[in-house]
VOBA-1610 file (N, C-alpha, C; in pm, whole numbers, padded with zeros to 5 digits, always signed):
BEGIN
Unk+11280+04681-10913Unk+11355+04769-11003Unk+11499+04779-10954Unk+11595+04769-11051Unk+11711+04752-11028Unk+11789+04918-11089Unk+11814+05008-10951Unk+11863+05141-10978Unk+11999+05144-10982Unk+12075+05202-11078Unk+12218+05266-11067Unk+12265+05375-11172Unk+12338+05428-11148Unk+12374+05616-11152Unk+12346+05656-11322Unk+12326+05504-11402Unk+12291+05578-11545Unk+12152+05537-11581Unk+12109+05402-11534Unk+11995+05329-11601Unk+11904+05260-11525Unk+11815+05310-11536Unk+11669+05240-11421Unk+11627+05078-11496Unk+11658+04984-11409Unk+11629+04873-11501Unk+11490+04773-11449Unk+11401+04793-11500Unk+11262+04734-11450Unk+11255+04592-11536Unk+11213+04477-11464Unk+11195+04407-11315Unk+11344+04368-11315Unk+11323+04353-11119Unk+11482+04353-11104Unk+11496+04175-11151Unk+11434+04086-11148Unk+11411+03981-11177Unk+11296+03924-11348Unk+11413+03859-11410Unk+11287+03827-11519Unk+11282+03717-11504Unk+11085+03702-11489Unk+11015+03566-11479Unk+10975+03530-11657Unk+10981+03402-11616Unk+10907+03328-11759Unk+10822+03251-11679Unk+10692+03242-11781Unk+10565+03148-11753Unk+10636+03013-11803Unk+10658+02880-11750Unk+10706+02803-11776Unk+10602+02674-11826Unk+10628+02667-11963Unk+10558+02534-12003Unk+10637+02436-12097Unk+10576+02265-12085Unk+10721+02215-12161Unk+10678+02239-12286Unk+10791+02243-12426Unk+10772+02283-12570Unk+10741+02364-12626Unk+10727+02487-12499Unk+10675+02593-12540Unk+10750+02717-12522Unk+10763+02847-12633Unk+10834+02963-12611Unk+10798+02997-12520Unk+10909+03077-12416Unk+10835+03175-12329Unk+10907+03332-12338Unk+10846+03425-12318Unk+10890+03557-12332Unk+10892+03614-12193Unk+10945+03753-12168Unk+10938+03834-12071Unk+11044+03985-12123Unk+11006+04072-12076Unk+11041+04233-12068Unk+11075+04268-12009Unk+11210+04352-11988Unk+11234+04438-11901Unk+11243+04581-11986Unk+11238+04710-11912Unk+11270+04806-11945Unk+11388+04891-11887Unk+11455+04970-12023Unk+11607+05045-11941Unk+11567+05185-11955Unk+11548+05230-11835Unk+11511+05422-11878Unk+11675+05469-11773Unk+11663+05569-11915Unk+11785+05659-11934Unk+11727+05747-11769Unk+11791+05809-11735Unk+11824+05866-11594Unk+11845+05993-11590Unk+11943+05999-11684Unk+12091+06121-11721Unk+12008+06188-11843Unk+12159+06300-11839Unk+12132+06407-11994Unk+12244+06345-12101Unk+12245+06244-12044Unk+12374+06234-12156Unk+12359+06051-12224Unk+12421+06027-12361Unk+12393+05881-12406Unk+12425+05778-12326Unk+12347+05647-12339Unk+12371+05565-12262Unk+12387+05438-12337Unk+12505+05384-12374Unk+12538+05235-12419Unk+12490+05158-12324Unk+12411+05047-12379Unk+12413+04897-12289Unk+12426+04787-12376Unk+12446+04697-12304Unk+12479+04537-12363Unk+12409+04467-12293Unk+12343+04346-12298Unk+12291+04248-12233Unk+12342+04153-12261Unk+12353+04043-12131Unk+12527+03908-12161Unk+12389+03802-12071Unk+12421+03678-12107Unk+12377+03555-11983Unk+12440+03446-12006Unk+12450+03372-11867Unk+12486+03243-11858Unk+12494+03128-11963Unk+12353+03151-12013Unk+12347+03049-12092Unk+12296+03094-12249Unk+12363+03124-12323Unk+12331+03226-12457Unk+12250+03116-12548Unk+12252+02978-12520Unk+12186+02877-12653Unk+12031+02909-12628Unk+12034+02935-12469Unk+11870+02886-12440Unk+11786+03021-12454Unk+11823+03150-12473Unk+11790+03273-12463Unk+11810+03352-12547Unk+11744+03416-12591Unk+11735+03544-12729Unk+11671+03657-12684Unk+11782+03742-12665Unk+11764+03867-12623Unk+11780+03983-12766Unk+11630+04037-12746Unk+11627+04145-12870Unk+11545+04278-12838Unk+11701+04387-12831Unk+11809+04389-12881Unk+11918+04360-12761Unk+12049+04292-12818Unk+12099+04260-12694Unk+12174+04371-12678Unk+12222+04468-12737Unk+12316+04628-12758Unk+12248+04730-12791Unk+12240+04871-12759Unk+12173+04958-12789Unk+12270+05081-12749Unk+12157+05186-12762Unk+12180+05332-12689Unk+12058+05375-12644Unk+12070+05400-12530Unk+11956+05472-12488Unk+11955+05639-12460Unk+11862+05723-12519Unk+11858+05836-12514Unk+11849+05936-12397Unk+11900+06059-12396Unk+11863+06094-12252Unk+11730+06110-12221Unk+11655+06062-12085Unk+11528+06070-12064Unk+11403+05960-12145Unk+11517+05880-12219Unk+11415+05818-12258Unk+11388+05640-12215Unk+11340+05569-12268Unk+11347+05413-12225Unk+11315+05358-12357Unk+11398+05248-12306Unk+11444+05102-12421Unk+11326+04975-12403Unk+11279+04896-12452Unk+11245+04780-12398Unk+11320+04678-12463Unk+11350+04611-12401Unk+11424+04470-12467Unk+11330+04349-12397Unk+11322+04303-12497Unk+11228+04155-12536Unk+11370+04032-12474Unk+11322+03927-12389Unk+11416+03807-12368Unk+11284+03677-12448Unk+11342+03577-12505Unk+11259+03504-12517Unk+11364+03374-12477Unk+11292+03257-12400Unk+11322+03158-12432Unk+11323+03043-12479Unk+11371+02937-12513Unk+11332+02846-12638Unk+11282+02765-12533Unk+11140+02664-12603Unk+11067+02570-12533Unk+11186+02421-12526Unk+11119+02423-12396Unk+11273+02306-12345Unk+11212+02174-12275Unk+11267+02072-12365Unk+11194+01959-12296Unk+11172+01872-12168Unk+11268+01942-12065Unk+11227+01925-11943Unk+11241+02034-11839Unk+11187+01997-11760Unk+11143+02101-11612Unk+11257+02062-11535Unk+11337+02187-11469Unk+11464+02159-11373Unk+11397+02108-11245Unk+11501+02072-11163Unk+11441+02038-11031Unk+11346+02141-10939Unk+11236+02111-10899Unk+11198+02220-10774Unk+11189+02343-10864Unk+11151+02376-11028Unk+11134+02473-11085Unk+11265+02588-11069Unk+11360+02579-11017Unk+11447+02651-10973Unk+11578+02666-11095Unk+11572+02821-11140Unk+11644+02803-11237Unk+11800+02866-11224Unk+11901+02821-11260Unk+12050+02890-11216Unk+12119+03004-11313Unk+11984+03002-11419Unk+12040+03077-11516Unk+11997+03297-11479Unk+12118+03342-11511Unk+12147+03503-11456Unk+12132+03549-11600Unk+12103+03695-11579Unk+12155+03760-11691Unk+12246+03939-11617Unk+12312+03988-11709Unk+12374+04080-11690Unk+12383+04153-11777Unk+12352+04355-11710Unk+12323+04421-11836Unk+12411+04534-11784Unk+12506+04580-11883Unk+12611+04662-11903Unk+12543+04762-11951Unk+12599+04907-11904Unk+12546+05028-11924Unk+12667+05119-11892Unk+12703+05224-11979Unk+12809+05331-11966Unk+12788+05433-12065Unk+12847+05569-12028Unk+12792+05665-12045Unk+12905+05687-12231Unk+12814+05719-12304Unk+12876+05693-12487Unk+12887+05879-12521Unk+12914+05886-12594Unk+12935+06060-12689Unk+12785+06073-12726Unk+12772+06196-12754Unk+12686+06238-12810Unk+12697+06202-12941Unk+12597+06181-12992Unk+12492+06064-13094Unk+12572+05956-13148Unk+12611+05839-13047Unk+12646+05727-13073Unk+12503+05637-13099Unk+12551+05542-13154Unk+12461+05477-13190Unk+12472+05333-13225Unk+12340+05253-13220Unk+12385+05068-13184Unk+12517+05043-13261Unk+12521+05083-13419Unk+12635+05023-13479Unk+12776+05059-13437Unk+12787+05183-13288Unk+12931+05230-13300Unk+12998+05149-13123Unk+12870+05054-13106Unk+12919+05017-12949Unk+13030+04919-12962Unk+13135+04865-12904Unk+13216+04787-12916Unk+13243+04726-12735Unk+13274+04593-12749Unk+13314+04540-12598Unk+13396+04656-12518Unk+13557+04734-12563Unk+13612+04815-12503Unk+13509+04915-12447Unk+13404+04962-12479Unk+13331+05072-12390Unk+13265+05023-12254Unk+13272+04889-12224Unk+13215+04842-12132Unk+13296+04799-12048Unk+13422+04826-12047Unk+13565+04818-11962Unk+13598+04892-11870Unk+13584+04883-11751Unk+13613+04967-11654Unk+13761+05004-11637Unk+13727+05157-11704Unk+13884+05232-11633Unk+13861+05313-11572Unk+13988+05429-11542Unk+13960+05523-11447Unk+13891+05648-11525Unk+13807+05713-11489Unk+13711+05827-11547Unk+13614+05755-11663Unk+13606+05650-11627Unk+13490+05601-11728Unk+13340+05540-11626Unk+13229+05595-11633Unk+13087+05565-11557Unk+13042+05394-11661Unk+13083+05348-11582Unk+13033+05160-11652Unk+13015+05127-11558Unk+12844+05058-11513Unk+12781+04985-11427Unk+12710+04884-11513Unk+12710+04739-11398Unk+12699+04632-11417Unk+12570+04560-11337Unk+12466+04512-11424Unk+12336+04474-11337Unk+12287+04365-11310Unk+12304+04257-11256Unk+12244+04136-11247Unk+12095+04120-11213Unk+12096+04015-11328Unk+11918+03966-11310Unk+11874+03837-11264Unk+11818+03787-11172Unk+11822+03615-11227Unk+11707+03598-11249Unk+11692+03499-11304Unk+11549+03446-11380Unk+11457+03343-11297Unk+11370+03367-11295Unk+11244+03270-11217Unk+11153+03224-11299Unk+11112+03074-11318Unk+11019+02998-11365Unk+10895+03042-11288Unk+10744+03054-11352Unk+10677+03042-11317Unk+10557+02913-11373Unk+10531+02845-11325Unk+10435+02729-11379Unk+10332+02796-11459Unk+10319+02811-11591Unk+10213+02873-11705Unk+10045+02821-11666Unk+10050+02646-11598Unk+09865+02658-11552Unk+09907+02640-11381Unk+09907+02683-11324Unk+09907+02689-11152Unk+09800+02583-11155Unk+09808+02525-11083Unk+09681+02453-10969Unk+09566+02508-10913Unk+09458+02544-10955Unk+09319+02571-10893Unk+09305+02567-10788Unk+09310+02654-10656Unk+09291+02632-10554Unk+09138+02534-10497Unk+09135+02444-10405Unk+08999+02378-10409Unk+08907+02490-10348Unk+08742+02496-10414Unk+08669+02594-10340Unk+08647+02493-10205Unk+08611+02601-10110Unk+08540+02523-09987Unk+08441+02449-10005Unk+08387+02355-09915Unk+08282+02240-09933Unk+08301+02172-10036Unk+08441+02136-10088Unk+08459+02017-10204Unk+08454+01890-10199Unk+08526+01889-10035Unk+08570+01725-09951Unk+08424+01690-09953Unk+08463+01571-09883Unk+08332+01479-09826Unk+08268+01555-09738Unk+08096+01513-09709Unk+08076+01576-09609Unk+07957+01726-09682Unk+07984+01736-09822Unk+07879+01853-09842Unk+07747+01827-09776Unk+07699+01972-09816Unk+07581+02040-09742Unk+07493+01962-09840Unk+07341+01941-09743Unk+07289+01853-09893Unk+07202+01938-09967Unk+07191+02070-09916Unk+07153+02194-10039Unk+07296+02160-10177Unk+07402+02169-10124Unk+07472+02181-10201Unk+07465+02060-10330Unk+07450+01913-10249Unk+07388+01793-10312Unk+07246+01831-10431Unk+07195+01856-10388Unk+07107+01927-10426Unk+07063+02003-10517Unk+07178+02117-10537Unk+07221+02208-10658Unk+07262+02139-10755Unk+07373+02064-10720Unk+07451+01980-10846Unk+07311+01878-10884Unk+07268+01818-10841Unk+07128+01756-10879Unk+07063+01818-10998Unk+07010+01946-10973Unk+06939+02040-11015Unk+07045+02076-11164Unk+07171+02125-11140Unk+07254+02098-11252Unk+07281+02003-11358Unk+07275+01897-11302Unk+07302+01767-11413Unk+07133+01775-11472Unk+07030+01763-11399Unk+06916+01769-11450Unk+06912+01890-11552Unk+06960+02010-11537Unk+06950+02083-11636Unk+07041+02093-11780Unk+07148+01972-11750Unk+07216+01928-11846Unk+07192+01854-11906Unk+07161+01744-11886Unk+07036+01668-11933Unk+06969+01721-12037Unk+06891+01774-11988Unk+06756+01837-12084Unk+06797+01913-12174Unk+06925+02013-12134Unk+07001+02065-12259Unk+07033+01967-12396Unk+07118+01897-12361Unk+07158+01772-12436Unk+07035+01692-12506Unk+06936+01684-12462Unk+06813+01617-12522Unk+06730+01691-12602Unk+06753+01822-12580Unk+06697+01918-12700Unk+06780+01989-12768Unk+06898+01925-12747Unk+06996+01959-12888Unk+07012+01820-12970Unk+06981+01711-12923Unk+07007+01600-12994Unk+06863+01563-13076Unk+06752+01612-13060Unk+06633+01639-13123Unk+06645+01654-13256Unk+06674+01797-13286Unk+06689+01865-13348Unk+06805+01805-13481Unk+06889+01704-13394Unk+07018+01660-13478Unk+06927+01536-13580Unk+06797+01468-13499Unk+06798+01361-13533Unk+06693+01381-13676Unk+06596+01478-13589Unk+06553+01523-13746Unk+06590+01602-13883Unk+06731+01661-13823Unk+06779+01668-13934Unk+06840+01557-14050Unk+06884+01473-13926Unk+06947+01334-13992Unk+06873+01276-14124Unk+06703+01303-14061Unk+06596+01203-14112Unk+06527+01311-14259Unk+06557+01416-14272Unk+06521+01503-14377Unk+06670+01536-14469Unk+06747+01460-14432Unk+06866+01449-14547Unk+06869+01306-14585Unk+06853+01188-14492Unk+06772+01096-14534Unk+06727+01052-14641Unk+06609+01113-14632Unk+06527+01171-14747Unk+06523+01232-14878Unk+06605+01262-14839Unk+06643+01420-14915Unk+06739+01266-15046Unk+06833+01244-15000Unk+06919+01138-15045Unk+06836+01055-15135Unk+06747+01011-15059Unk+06658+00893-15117Unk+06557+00927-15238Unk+06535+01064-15223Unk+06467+01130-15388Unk+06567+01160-15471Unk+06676+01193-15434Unk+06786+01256-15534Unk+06784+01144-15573Unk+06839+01021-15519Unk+06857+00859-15588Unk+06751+00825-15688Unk+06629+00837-15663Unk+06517+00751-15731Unk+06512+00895-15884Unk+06545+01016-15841Unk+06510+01081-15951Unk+06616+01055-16092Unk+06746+01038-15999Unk+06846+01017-16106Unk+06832+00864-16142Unk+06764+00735-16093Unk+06734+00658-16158Unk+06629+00676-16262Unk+06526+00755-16254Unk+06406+00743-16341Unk+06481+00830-16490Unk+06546+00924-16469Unk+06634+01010-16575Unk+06697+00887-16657Unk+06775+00783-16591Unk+06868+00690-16617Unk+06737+00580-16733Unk+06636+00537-16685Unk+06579+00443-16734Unk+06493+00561-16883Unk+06488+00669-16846Unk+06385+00724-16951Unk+06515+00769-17042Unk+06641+00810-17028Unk+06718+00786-17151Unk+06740+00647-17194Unk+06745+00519-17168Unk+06751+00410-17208Unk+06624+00362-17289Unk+06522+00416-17246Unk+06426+00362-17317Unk+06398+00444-17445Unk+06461+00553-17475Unk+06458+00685-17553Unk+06555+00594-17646Unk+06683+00521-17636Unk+06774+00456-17715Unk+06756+00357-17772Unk+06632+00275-17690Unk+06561+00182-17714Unk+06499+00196-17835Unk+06416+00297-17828Unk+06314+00395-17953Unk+06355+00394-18089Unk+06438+00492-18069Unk+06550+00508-18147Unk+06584+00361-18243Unk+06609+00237-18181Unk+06684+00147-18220Unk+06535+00111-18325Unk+06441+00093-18236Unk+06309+00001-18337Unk+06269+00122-18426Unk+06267+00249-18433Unk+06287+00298-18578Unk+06344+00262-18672Unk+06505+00249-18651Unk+06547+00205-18784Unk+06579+00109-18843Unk+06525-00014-18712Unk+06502-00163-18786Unk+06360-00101-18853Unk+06281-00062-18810Unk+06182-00054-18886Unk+06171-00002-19041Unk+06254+00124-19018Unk+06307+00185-19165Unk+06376+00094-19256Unk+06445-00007-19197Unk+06542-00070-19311Unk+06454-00174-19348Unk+06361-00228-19254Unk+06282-00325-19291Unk+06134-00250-19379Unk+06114-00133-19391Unk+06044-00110-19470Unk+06110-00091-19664Unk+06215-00087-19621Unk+06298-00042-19738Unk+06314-00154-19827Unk+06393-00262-19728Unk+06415-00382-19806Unk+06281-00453-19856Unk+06160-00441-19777Unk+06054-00482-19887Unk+05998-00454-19974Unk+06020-00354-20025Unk+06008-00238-20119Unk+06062-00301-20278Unk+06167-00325-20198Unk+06302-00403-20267Unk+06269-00514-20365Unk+06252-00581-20234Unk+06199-00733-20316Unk+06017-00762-20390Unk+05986-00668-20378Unk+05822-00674-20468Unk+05867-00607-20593Unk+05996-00531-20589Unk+06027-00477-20706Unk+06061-00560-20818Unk+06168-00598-20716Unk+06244-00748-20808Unk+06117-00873-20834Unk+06021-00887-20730Unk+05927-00998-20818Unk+05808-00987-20912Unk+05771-00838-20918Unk+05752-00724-20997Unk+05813-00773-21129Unk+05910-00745-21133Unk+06015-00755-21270Unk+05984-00918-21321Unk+06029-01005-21258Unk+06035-01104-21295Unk+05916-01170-21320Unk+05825-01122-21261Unk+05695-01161-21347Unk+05613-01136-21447Unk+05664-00973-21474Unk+05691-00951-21593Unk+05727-00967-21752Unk+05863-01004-21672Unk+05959-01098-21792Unk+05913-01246-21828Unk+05845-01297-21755Unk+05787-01438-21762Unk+05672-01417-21848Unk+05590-01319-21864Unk+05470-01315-21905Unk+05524-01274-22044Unk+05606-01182-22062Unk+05649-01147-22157Unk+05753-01240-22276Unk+05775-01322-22211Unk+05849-01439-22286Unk+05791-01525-22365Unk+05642-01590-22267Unk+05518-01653-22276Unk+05467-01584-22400Unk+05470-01462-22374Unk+05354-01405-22515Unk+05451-01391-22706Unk+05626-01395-22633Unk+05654-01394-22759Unk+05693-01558-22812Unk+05700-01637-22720Unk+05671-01723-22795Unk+05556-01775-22861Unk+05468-01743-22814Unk+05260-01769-22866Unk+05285-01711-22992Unk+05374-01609-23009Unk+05272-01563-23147Unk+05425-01595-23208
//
């Protein structure tokens, strides 16, 4: 914690979890101290790589601020994780009920009878997956209980795996199935409307062929008629 006569500023250092392409965030907090308003500003080295929100405020008497830093995911790792980038947070004592929109750079100017203190932070990378420390008995050389256990482990992995793949295979084999009736049913649907069109068709050859013979006994009907009838008027 970083103390001076207006603003308690917690951590005196802001860490980021460091990963490549990835945002990283971190918090500090500003508690007011005093009975009286407190302007601050937050400034850093490097303003492209960092977004500080809010970077200006007022803080109330007795009360605390948090300001959010985030930084943008960056495609490489500095040397030795070691980072050169600072930040600095301005704090001076404002009128009663000032407020973010009335702060201006001149209040953060040191003159004579004016309380303006100045706080440096620097920033520390921290590696986001650390390295697993090795448990003991990892090297060469285990205990052969320990041989033993892991034995007993893979064997029980095993058998896991073999009665979950069971289960997969007969499902496999009852969709299978399942497939192979849906197929044959929508073929038999397929052949019993075709043969239904089929039906259909030898009806009405049949109808037209009952019609047209109808037809022609009519017409030889007639004409044998007329023959007989010709026959008899010439006889008499």
């Amino acid at each position: 914690m970083s103390t001076g006569d207006l603003l308690n500023i917690q951590p005196s250092e802001l860490k980021f979890p460091f990963e490549l392409k990835k945002q990283s965030s971190c918090s500090m907090q500003l508690i007011n101290k005093t009975n009286d308003y407190v302007a601050f500003k937050v400034k850093t080295t490097n303003p492209k790589k960092y977004c500080v929100r809010p970077n200006a405020g007022v803080v109330l008497p007795g009360s605390t601020c948090n300001v959010t830093v985030t930084m943008q995911a960056q495609k490489e790792a500095p040397p030795d994780m070691q980072c050169k980038d600072k930040f600095l947070v301005q704090c001076a004592s404002a009128p009663h009920g000032t407020a973010a929109k009335d702060i201006t750079p001149e209040m953060f100017n040191k003159e004579e009878g004016k309380t303006v203190e100045e706080v440096k932070l620097r920033v520390i990378y921290i590696p986001a997956n650390p390295p697993s420390p090795v448990p003991e008995g990892s090297e060469e050389g285990n205990s052969p209980r320990a041989s033993h256990d892991n034995g007993n482990q893979t064997s029980l992995v095993d058998a896991v795996s073999r009665s979950l793949e069971e289960p997969k295979e007969k499902s496999s084999e009852t969709w299978s199935m399942i497939s192979k009736l849906t197929e044959e049913k929508a073929s038999a649907l397929q052949q019993n409307q075709k043969l239904r069109q089929e039906l259909e068709l030898l009806r009405k050859e049949v109808g037209k062929n009952r019609s047209g013979g109808v037809s022609l006994f009519l017409v030889f009907l007639v004409g044998l008629l007329g023959i007989l009838a010709g026959y008899w008027v010439k006889r008499t």
